[in-house]
N, C-alpha and C positions, 0 to 999 in steps of 0.2 A: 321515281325516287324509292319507292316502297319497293318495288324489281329489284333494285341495284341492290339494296339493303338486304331483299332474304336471299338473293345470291351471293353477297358477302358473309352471313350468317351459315349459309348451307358448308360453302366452302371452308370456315372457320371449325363447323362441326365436322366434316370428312375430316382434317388434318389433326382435331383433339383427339378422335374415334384412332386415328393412325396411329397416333402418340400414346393412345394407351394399350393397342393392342403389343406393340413396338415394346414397350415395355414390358406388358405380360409376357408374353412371349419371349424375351430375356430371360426373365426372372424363371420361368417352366426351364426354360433348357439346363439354366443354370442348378435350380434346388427340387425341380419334379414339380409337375402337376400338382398332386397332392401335398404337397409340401408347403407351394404357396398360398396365402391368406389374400382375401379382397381385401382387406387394412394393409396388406403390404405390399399390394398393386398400387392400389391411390396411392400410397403414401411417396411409391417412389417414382409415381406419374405427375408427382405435386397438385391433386385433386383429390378433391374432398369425396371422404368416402360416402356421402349423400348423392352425390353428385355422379359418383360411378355405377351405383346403384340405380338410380333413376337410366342409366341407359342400359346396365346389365343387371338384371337380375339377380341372378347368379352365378356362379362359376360357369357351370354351363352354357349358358350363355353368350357369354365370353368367349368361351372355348368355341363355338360354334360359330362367334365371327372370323375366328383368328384361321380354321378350318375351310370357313365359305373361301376367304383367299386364295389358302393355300389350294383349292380345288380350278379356281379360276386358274391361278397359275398354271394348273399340270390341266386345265383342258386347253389354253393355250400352247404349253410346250408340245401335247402331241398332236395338235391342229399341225402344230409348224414343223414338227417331226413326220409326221405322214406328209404334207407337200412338199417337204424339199426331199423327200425320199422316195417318189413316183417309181425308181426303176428298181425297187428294190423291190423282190416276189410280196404277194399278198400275207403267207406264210410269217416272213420275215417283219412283216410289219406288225401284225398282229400278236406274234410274240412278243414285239419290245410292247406295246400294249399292254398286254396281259403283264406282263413281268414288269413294267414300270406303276400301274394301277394297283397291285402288291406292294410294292417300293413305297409308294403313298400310305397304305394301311398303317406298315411297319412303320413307315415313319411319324407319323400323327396318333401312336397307339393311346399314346397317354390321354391327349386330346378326348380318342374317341370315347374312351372307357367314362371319364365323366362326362359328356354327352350324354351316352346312351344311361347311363345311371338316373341323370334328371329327368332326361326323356323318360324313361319308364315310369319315374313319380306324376310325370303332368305330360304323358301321350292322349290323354283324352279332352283334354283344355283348346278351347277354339284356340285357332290361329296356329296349331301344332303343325310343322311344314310333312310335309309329303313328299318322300324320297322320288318318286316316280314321277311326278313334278316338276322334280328339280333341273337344274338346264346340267349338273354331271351326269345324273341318269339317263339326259334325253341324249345328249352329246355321246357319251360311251355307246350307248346302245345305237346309235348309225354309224359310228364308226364301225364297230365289230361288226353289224350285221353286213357294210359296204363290204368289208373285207372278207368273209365270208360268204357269200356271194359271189367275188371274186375269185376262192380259192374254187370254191362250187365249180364255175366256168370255166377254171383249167384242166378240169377234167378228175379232181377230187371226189372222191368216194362220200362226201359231205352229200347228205340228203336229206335232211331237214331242214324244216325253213328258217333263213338266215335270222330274223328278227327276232322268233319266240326262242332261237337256240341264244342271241344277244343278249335275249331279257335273259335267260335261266342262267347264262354265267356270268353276266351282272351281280344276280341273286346268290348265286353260290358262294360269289365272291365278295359278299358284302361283309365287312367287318366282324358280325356277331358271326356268322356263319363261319368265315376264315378261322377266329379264332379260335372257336370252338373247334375245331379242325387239328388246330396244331397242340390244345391241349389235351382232346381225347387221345387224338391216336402220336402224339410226342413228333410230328411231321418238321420237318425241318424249310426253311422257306424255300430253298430252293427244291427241294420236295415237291411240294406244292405249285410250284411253278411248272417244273415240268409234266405233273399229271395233268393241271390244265391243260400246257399245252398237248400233252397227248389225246385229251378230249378235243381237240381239233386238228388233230392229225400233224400237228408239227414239230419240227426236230428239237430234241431235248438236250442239256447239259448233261454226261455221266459221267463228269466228275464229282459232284454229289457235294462242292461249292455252295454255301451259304450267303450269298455274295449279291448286292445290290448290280440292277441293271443299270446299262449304263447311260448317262445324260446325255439327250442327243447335244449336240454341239450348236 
């Protein structure tokens, strides 16, 4: 009885936790990140703003779940982009990679910005997660490295090793870094896409298109 009960409780909590992100995330794309208030989350999740607090802290917070998703999603979409695309070159893979893992930045900017804002007030607070940890950062980092690797063994001028070159453009390409990127030197995204991919040897867009990669199907 007691079983049956905190597995109807759990599931009652995944589907409220849905319904407010579901909303948050309405309401963000609608009036901006910044824009929106936790009173005007609850209010239009019909939960008490004690209530939302007690599961999110703060905005961040928040933001952070509504992100963990959206990460799940896009290491599932390129799980199932790389296997149903086995005969397409190593190259070619790795590019929509790299330029879809961009796509994600640019799209979640807002997200990240207050993220990384709260993180910086409370990065040294136990329980702070650990990027490098994470199953995105473990997941990216075998992917690139498989496929680099691969490019390695076609006989690619690539001569570093596949993983610490994984981790380093992970790192390069991590949100504060990206951004910093394109506000110093005024870089355009697809700029930026193709200098990565030039840092791995592979063929670049010169038409100089600011243009999101495309969803695998």
């Amino acid at each position: 009885m007691t079983s049956l009960r905190t597995r109807t409780e759990r599931k009652d909590a995944a589907e409220h936790r849905k319904l407010i992100l579901s909303i948050a995330e309405s309401l963000f794309t609608e009036y901006g990140v910044d824009e929106v208030s936790m009173h005007q989350i609850a209010k239009t999740a019909g939960v008490g703003q004690g209530t939302l607090y007690r599961r999110y802290a703060h905005k961040g917070d928040l933001c952070m779940d509504i992100l963990q998703d959206f990460s799940q999603d896009f290491i599932a979409r390129a799980r199932q982009f790389l296997s149903d695309n086995e005969g397409l070159t190593p190259e070619e893979r790795l590019g929509w990679l790299l330029d879809s893992w961009i796509d994600m930045i640019e799209q979640k900017s807002d997200l990240i910005a207050v993220i990384e804002a709260h993180q910086h007030k409370t990065k040294v607070e136990a329980g702070a997660v650990n990027f490098f940890q994470s199953e995105l950062y473990l997941t990216l980092r075998a992917f690139i490295s498989s496929l680099l690797s691969d490019i390695a063994a076609r006989g690619s001028q690539l001569t570093a090793d596949p993983d610490i070159s994984a981790h380093a453009l992970i790192c390069s390409m991590a949100p504060a870094g990206y951004f910093h990127l394109k506000r110093e030197y005024g870089c355009t995204t697809q700029e930026l896409k193709n200098n990565y991919r030039r840092m791995c040897q592979l063929p670049v867009d010169t038409s100089d298109r600011d243009e999101a990669a495309p969803t695998p199907g």
